[in-house]
C-alpha positions as CSV (number, residue, x, y, z in Angstrom):
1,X,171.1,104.6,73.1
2,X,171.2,101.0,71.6
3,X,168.7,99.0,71.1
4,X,165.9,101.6,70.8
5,X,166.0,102.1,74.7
6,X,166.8,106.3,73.9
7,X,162.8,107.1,74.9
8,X,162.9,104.4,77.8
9,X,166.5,105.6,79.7
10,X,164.8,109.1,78.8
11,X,161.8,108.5,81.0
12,X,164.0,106.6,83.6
13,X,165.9,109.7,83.6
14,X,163.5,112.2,84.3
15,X,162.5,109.4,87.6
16,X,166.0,109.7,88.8
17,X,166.4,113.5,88.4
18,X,163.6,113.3,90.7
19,X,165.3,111.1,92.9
20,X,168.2,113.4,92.5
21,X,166.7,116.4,94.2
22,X,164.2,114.3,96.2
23,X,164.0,116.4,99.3
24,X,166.3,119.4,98.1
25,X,164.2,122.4,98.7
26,X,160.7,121.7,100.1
27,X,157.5,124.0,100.3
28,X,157.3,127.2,100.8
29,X,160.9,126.9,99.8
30,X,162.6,129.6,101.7
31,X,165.8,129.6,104.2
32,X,163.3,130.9,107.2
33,X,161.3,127.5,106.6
34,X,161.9,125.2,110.0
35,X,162.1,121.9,107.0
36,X,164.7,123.3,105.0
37,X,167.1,123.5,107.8
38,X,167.8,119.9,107.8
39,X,168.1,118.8,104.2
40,X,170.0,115.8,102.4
41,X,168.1,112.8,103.5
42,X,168.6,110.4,101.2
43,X,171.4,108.1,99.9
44,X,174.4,110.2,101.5
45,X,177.9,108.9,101.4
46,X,180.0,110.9,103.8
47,X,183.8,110.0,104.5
48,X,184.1,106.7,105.9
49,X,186.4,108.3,109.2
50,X,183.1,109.8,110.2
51,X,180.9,107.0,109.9
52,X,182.7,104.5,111.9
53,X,183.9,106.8,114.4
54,X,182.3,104.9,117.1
55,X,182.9,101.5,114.9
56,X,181.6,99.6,111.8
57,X,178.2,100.3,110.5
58,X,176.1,96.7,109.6
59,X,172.9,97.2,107.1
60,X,170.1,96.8,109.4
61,X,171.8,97.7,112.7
62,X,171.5,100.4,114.7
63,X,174.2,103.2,113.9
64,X,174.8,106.2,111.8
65,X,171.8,107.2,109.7
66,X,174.1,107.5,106.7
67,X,176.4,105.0,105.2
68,X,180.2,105.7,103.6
69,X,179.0,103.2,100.6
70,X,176.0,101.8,98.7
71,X,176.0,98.0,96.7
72,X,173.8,97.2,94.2
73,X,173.7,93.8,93.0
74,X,171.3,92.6,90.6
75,X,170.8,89.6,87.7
76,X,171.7,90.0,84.1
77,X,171.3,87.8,81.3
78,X,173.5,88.5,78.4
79,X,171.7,87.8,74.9
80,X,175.4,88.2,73.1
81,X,179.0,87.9,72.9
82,X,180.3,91.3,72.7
83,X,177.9,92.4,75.5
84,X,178.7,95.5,77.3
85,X,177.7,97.4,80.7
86,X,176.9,101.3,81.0
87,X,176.6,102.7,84.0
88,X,175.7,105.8,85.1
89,X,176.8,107.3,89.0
90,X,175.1,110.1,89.6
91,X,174.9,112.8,93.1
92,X,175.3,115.9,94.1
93,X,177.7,117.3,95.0
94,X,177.3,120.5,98.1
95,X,178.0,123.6,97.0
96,X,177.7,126.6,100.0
97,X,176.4,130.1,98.7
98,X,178.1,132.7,100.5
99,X,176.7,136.6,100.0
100,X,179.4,139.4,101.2
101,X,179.4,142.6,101.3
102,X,181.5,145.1,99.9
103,X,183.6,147.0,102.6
104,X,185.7,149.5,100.2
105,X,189.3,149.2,99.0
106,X,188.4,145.6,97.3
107,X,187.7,144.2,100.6
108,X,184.6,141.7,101.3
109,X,182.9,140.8,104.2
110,X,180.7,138.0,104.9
111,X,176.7,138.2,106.0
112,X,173.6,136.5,105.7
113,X,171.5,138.2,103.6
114,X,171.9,142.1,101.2
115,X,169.8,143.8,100.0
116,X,170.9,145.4,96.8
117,X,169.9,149.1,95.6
118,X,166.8,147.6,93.1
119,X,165.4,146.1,95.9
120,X,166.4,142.2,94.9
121,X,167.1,140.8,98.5
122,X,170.2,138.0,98.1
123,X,170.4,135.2,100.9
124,X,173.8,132.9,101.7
125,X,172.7,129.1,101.4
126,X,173.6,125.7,100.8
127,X,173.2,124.8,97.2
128,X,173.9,121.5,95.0
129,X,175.8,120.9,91.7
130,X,174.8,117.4,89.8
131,X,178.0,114.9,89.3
132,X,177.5,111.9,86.6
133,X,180.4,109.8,85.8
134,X,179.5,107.1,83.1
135,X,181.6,103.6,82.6
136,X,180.9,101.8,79.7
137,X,182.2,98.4,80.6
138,X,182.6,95.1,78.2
139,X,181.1,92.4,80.2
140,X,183.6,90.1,79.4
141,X,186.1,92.1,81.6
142,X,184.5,92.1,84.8
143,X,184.6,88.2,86.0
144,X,188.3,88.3,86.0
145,X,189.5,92.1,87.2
146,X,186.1,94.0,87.4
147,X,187.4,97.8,87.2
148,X,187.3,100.8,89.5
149,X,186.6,104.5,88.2
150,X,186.9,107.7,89.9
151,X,183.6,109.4,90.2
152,X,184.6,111.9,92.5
153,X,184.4,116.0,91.8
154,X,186.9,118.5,92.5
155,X,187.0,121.6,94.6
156,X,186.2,124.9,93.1
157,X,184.9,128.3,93.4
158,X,183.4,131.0,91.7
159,X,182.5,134.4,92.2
160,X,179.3,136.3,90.8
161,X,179.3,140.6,91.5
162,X,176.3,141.8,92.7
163,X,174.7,145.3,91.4
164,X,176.1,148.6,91.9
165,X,179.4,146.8,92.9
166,X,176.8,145.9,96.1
167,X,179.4,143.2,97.0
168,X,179.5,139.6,95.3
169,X,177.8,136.0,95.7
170,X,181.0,133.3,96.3
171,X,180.1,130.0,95.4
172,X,182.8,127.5,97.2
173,X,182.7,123.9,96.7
174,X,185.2,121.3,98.5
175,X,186.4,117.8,97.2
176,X,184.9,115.0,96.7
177,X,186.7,111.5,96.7
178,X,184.8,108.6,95.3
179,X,185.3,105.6,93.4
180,X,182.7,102.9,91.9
181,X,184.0,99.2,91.3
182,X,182.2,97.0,88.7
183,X,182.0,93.1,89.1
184,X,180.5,90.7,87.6
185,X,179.9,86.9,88.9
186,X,179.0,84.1,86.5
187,X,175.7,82.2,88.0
188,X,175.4,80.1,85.1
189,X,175.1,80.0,80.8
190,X,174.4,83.6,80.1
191,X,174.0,84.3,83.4
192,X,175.4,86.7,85.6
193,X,175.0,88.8,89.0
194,X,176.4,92.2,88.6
195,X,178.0,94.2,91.7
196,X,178.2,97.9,92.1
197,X,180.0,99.2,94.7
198,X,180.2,103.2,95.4
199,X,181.9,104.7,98.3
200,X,183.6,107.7,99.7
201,X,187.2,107.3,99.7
202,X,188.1,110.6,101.5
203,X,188.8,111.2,105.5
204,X,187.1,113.9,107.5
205,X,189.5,116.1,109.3
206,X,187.7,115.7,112.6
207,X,185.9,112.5,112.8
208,X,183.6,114.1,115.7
209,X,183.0,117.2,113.8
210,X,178.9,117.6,113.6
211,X,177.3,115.9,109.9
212,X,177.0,119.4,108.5
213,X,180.4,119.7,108.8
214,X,181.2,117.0,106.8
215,X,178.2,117.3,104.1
216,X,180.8,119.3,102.2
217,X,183.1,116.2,101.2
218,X,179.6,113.7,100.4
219,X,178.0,112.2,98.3
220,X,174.2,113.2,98.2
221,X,170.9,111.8,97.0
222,X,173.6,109.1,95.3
223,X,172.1,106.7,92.9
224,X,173.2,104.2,89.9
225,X,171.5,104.0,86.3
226,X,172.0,100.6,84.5
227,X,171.5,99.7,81.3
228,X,173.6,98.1,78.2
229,X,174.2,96.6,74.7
230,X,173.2,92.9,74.3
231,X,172.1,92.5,78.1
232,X,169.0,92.0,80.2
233,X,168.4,92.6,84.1
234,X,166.1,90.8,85.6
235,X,163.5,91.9,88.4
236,X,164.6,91.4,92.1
237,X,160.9,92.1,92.9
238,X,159.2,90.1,90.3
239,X,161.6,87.3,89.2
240,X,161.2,84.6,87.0
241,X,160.3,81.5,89.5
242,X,163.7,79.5,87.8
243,X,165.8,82.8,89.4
244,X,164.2,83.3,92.3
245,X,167.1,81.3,94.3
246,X,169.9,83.5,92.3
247,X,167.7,86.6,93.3
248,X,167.6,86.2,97.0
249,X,171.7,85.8,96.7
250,X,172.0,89.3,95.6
251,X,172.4,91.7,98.8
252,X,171.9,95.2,98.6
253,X,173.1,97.4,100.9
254,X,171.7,101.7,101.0
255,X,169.7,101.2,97.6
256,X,167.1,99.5,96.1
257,X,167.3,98.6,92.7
258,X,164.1,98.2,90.5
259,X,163.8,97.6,86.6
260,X,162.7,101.0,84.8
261,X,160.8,101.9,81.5
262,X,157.7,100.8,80.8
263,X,156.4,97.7,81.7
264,X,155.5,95.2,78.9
265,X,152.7,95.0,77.4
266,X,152.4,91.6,77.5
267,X,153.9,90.4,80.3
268,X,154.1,86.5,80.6
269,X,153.6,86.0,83.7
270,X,156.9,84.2,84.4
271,X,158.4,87.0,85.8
272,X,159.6,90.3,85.1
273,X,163.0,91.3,82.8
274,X,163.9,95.0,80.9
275,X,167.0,96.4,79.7
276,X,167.0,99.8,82.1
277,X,167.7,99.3,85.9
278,X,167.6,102.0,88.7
279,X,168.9,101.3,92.1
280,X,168.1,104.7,94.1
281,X,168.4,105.2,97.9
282,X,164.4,105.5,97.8
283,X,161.8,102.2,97.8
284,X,159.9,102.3,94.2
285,X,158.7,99.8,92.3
286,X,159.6,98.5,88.9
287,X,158.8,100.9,86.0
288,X,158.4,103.8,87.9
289,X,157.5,106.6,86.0
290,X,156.8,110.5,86.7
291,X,153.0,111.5,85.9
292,X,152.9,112.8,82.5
293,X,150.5,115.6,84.3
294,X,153.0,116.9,86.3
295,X,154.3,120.2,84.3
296,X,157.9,120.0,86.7
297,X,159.5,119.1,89.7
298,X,158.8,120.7,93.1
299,X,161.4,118.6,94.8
300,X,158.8,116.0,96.5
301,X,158.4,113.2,94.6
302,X,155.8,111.9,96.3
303,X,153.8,115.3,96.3
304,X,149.8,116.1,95.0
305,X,150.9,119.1,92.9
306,X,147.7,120.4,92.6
307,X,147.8,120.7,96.3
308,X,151.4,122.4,96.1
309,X,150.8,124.5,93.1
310,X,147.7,125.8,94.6
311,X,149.7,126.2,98.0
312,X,153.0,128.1,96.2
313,X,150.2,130.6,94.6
314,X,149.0,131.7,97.6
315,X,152.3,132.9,99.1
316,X,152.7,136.4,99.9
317,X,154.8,138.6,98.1
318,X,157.1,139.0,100.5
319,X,157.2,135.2,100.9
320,X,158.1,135.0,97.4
321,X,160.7,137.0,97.5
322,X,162.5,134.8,100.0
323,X,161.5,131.6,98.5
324,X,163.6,133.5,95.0
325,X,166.4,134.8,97.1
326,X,166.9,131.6,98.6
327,X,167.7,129.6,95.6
328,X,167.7,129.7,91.9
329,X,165.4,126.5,91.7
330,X,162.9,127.9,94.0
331,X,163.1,130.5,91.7
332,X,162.3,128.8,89.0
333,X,159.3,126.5,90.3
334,X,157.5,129.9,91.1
335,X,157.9,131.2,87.6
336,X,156.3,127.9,86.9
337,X,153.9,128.3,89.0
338,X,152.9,132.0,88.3
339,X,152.9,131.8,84.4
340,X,151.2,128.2,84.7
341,X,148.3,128.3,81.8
342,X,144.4,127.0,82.9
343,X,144.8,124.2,80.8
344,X,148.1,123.0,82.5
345,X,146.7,123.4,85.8
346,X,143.5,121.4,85.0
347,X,145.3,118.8,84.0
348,X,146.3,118.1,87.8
349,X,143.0,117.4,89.2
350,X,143.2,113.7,88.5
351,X,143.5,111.4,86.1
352,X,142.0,107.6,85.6
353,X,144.7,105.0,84.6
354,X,142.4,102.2,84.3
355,X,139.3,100.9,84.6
356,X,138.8,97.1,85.6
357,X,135.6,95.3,86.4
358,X,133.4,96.1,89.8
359,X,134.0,92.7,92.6
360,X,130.7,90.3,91.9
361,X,128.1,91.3,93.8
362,X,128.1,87.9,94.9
363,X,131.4,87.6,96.6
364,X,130.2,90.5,98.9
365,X,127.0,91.2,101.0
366,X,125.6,94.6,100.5
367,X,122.6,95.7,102.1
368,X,119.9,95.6,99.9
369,X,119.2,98.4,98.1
370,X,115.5,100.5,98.1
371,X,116.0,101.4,94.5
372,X,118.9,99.8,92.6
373,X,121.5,101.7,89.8
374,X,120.8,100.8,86.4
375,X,123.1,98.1,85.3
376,X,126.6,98.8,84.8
377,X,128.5,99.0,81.0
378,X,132.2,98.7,79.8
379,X,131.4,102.6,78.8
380,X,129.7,103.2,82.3
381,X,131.4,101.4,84.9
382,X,128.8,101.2,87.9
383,X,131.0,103.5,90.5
384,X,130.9,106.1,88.3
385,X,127.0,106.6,88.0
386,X,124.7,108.4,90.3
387,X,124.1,106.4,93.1
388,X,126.5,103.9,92.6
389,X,127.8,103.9,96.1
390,X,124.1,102.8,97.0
391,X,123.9,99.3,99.1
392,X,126.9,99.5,100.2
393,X,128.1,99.4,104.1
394,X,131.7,99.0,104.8
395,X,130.8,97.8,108.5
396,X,128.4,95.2,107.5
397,X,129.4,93.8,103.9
398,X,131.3,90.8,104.0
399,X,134.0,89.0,101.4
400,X,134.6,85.5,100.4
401,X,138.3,84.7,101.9
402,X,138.5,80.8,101.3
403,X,134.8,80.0,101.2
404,X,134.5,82.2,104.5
405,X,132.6,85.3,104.7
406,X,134.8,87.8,106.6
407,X,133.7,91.1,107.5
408,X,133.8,93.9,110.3
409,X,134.6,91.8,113.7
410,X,136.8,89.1,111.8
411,X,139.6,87.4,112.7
412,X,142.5,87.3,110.0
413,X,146.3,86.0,109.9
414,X,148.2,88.8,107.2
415,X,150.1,87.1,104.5
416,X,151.1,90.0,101.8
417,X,151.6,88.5,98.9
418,X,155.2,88.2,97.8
419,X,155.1,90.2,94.5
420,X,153.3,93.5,94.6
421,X,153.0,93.9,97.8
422,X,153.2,97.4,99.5
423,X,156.9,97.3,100.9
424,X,155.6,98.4,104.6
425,X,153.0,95.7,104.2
426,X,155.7,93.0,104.4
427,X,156.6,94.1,108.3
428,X,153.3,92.4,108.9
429,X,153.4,89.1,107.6
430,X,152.1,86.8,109.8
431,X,151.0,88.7,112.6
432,X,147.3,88.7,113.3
433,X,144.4,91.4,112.9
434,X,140.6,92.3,113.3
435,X,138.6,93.6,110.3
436,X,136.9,96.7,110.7
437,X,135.5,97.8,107.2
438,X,135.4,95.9,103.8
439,X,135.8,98.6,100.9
440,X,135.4,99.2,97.3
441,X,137.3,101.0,95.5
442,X,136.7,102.9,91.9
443,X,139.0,100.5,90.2
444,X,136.0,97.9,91.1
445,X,139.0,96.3,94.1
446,X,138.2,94.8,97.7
447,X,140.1,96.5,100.4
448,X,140.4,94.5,103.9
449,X,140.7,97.4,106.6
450,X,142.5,96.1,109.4
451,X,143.6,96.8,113.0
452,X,146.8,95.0,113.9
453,X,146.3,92.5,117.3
454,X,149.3,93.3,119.3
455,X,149.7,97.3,118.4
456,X,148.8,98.9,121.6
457,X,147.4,101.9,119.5
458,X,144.5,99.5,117.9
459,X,141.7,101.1,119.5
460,X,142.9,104.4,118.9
461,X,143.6,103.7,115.2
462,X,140.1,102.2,115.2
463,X,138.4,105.2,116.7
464,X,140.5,107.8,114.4
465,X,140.0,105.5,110.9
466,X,143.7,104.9,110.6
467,X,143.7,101.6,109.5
468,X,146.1,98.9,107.0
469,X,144.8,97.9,104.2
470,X,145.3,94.2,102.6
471,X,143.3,92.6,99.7
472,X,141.1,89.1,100.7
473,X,143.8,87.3,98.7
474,X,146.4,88.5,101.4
475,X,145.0,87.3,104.5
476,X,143.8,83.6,106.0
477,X,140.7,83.2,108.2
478,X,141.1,82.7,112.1
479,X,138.7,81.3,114.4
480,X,137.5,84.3,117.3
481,X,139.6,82.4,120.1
482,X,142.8,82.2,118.0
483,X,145.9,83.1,119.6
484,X,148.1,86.6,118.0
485,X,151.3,85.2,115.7
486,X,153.7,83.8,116.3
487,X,156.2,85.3,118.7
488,X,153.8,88.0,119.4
489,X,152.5,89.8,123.0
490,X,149.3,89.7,123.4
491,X,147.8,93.2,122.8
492,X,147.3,95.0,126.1
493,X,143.8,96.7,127.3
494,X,143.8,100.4,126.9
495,X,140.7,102.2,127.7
496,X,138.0,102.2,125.1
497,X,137.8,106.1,123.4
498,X,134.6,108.4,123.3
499,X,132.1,107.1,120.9
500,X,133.1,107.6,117.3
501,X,131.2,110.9,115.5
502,X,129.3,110.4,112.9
503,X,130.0,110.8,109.4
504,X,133.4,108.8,110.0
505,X,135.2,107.2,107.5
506,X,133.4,104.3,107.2
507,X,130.9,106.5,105.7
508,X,131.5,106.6,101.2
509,X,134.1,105.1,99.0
510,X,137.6,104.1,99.9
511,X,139.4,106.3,97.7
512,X,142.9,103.6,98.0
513,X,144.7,105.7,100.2
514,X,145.3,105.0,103.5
């Protein structure tokens, strides 16, 4: 890869492979499994026929779940003349596992599962093959023309014989029709807003036919990798404040594009820019990466895989045995799993990414302490000794938010900050909350825990501990007697829940999840 970006679109990679099969098989990965009856969530393109049957589809309107086309548009700056575009369409594509048996004379019929003469049990399923198509595209091309590919895959089948002439395993697949379109608009000197369009260019036979009827001709889990020679995309999350204008022009519709590799090491503040850009049907941030502790994939991305390792080791035998005759990757993950050495597994507990200083003590009112910690170091941060949770009381402490100490009881107006902000965080700008708890976390952070004014379920949340978390620097005071936001109902009376039990959550450390 040019420009020394081969370890950088590596990493990206492994981030979109998990994207890929985000959802494909899930825990304890067998057929029998109520959650893998309903699979292919994300970023599927089915034929266009089916998804307008009842009319067009709007981003952001109520229809179909699934859309016949995803856009990506995003910034690029191009740092030379002969600067070119690669990019990368990737899917899968549905592939149905059929098992049949052998009836004599040659003839095969159809069933669910066999059960072969050395006891390996075979299953029929739905399966997945991975489609890429890469366009490597001179940038100078695109403002006049742009250019359309085919990234479609063809039918196919194969066929597999089972032991003892059993019967066989038939693997069909059906076609796929797709196409990607490249533009590029000029913005400016050097400056450029790039336009990828996928969609599915076949018709359903029956437009009213059920979605797994059509899953066969889609695109699944579809997603775009970016990158190029002598370009660089700029951050629609985190753009530089002289973009920001050209950044809100871009419109994306079924994907989310963020920058990928690492992040710099020195950012300037200004902004964020890289040469590696993934825009996947799933919200992530810029850079994402995989956890170098994770030893593979368990087809969650978002899983704890201590919690899922520990959870695949306990199945049964015969569990197992599904799980492998279901599908050759839930085959794999419990080989994983099974020959997984101590020193692997230990590595999943947890890991610290960073320390940063504790909050002054004097932007925050503990209760005193009967017998203080020693003092804190840079090699001994103070929530990591013994008794460094002492003095603290989420209920009571308090936090500076504009010169006013707000604590449990507090009236506050949300305002997530623009850049870094948790995405479901930004559905609650501007409405108005109470403050339950202030926390600290181990990264030395304030956390705001907050019950939303006008959710009907406030108390409830309140009583249970569920609550959303915003830093001070993301909410404004209000006076007790202010009114809810803007627009909003007034929150209506439900009756007050049974006294809290003890030993609540209010009770320790806020460990930054919600």
């Amino acid at each position: 890869m040019a420009n020394g970006t081969g370890g950088a679109c590596a990493q990206l990679s492994a981030v979109a492979d998990a994207v890929l099969y985000e959802g494909y098989l899930l825990y304890p990965y067998r057929r029998s499994s109520a959650k893998n009856r309903v699979r292919w969530q994300f970023g599927v393109l089915p034929p266009r026929n089916w998804v307008e049957r009842d009319g067009p589809v709007t981003p952001g309107v109520s229809g179909s779940a699934d859309s016949w086309y995803q856009r990506t548009e995003c910034l690029l700056r191009v740092r030379r003349a002969d600067a070119a575009v690669r990019v990368r369409v990737r899917y899968l594509q549905l592939q149905h596992k059929q098992v049949e048996a052998a009836d004599g004379d040659g003839a095969h019929r159809p069933v669910e599962s066999l059960r072969t003469a050395d006891g390996t049990a075979h299953l029929s399923f739905e399966e997945a093959v991975p489609r890429e198509t890469e366009l490597v595209l001179p940038l100078e091309e695109l403002p006049r023309q742009g250019r359309t590919v085919a990234v479609g895959a063809p039918a196919g089948a194969e066929y597999e014989p089972l032991p003892a002439g059993a019967g066989r395993t038939v693997r069909r697949r059906r076609e796929v029709r797709a196409a990607t379109t490249v533009t590029a608009e000029p913005l400016g000197p050097g400056l450029y807003r790039l336009r990828v369009r996928t969609e599915n260019t076949g018709d359903a036979p029956d437009p009213r036919a059920p979605r797994n009827a059509v899953l066969g001709q889609a695109l699944l889990a579809t997603h775009t990798l970016l990158t190029g020679d002598g370009v660089e995309f700029v951050s629609l999350i985190d753009p530089p404040a002289a973009l920001a204008e050209q950044v809100r022009g871009c419109r994306n519709a079924f994907t989310f594009p963020v920058l990928g590799g690492a992040p710099p090491r020195s950012p300037n503040g200004d902004g964020a820019t890289g040469t590696l850009l993934l825009s996947a049907p799933i919200i992530l941030p810029d850079h994402p990466q995989v956890a170098p502790e994770s030893p593979g994939d368990l087809h969650d991305a978002a899983e704890i895989d201590e919690i899922l390792t520990l959870r695949t080791m306990l199945l049964t035998d015969e569990e197992k045995a599904e799980a492998r005759a279901t599908d050759a990757r839930a085959a794999r993950i419990l080989d994983r799993v099974d020959t997984m050495p101590r020193e692997v597994f230990s590595r999943l507990h947890g890991a610290i990414r960073s320390l940063t200083p504790r909050t002054p003590a004097a932007e925050r009112s503990p209760a005193p302490a009967a017998d203080p910690p020693p003092a804190p170091s840079a090699e001994r941060p103070a929530w990591w000794q013994e008794g460094g949770d002492d003095g603290l009381s989420p209920a009571t402490d308090t936090v500076l938010v504009d010169g006013v100490p707000v604590g449990g009881g507090s009236r506050v107006r949300l305002c997530p900050r623009g850049r870094g902000a948790d995405a479901q965080d930004m559905f609650l700008a501007g409405r108005t909350a109470r403050v339950a708890a202030v926390f600290h976390d181990v990264d030395g952070s304030t956390h705001l825990a907050v019950t939303v004014d006008d959710d009907p379920a406030a108390e409830l949340h309140g009583w249970y501990g569920r609550f959303h978390y915003f830093r001070p620097d993301e909410v404004e005071t209000l006076g007790p007697d202010a009114p809810p936001g803007p627009g909003r109902p007034t929150r209506p009376q439900s009756p007050r829940p049974p006294e809290r039990p003890a030993g609540g959550p209010e009770e320790g450390r806020f460990d930054g999840r919600p």
